[in-house]
C-alpha positions as CSV (number, residue, x, y, z in Angstrom):
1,X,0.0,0.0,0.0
2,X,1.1,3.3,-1.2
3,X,1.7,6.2,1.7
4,X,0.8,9.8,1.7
5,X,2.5,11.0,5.4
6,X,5.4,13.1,6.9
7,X,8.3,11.8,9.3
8,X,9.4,14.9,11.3
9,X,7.7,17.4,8.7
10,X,9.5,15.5,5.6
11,X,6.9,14.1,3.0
12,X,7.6,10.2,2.8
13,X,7.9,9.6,-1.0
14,X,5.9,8.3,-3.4
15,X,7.6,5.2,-3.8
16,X,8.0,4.2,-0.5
17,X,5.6,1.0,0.6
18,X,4.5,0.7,4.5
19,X,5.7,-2.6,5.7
20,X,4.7,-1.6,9.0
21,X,2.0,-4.6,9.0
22,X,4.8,-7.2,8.9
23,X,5.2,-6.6,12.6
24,X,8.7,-6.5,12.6
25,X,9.5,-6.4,16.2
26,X,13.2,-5.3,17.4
27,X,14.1,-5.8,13.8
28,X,16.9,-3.6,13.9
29,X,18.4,-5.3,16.6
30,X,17.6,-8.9,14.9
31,X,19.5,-7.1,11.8
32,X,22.6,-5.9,13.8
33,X,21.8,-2.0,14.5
34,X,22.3,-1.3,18.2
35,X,22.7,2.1,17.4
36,X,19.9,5.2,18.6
37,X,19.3,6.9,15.1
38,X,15.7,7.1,14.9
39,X,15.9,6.6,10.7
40,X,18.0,3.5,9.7
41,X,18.5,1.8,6.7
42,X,18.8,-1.6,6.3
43,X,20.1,-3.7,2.6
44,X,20.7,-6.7,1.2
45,X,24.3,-7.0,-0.2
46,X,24.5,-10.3,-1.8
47,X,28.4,-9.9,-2.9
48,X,29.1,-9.7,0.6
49,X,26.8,-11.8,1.8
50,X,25.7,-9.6,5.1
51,X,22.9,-6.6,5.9
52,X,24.3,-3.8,5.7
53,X,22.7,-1.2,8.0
54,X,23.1,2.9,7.7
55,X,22.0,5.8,9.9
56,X,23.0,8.7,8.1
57,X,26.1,9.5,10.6
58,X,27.8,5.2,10.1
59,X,27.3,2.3,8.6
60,X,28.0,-0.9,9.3
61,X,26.6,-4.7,9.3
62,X,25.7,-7.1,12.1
63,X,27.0,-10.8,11.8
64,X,24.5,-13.2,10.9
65,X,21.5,-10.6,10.5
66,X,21.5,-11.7,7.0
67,X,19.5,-14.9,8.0
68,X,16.8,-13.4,9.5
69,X,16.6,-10.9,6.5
70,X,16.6,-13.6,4.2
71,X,14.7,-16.2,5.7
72,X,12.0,-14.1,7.3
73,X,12.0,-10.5,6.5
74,X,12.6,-10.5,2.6
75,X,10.2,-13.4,2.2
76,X,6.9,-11.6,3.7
77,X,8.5,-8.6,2.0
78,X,8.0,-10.2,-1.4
79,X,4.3,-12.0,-1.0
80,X,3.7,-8.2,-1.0
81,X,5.6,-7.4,-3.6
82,X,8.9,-6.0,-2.9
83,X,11.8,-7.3,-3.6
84,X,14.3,-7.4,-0.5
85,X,17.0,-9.4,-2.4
86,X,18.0,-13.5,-2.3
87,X,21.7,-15.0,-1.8
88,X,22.2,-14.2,-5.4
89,X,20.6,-10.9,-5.8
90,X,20.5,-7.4,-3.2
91,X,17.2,-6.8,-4.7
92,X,15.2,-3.9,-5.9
93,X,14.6,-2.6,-2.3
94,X,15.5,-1.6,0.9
95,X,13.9,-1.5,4.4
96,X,13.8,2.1,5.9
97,X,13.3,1.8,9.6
98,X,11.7,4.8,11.9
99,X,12.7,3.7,15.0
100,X,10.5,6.1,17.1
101,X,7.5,6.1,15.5
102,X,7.6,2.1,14.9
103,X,7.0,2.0,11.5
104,X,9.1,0.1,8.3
105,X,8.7,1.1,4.8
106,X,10.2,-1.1,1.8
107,X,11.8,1.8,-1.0
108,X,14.2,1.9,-3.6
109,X,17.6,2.3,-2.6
110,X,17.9,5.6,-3.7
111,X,15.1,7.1,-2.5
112,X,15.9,5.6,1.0
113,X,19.0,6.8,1.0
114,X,18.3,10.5,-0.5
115,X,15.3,10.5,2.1
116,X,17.7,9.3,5.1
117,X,19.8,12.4,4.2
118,X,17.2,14.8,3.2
119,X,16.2,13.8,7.1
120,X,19.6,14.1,8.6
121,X,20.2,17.4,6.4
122,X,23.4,16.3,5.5
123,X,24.5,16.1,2.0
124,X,24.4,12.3,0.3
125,X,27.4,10.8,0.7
126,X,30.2,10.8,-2.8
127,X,30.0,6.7,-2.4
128,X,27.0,5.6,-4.4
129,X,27.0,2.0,-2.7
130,X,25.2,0.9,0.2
131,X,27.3,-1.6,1.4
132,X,30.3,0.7,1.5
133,X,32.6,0.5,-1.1
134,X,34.0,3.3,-3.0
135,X,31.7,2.8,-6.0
136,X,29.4,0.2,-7.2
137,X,31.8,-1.0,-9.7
138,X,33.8,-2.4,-7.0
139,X,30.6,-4.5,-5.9
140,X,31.1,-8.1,-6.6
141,X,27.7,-8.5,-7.1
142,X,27.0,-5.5,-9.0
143,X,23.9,-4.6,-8.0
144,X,24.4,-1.8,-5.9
145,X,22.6,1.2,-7.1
């Protein structure tokens, strides 16, 4: 389902899909994040194998979060749709987490991120690639946008 709402005065884009309903409880935790950002980020990076989770001030990854985003996140993600990525693919999408209001949305990594800035105000990083690398020619998968 489509969303027309604000987080913090900032109109949630078009493109974003609530996930809220999946009832993702602690999620960020489950995925690695023990940070206290209240926006996070959370991908897919199948040339790494791992989540890969960013707040808009790090990033980072949690061992082993990638089995509870594969096995039981991205699998309810897709019966709806969106594609959270498979251990041969990052996917189309990415979770975007607001922490303080309890709500996920599923969004294309670019939006997420360019939202997760626009939030921060801080200027998108010069690395185009969620999971870190200098550029998304470097990704062994390749499928970093």
């Amino acid at each position: 389902m489509k969303v027309e709402k604000t987080i913090q005065g900032i109109e949630v884009p078009g493109d974003f899909i609530d996930c809220t309903e999946l009832g993702l409880v602690s999620v960020d935790q489950k995925l690695g994040y023990f940070g206290d950002a209240p926006l996070v980020i959370f991908a897919y990076c199948a040339g790494g194998g791992e989540v890969i989770w960013k707040d808009g001030h790090s990033s980072g990854f949690g061992a082993g979060g990638w089995k509870v985003f594969l096995n039981e996140i991205a699998p309810l993600a897709l019966s709806s749709g969106v594609d959270l990525g498979s251990i041969h693919s990052s996917g189309t999408h990415v979770l975007l987490i607001d922490r303080h209001h309890h709500a996920v949305y599923a969004a294309p990594r670019t939006s997420a991120e360019h939202f997760l800035y626009e939030y921060y105000g801080l200027p998108l990083p010069a690395r185009k690639c969620l999971c870190g690398l200098t550029d998304r020619g470097a990704c062994a998968s390749n499928t970093c946008s």
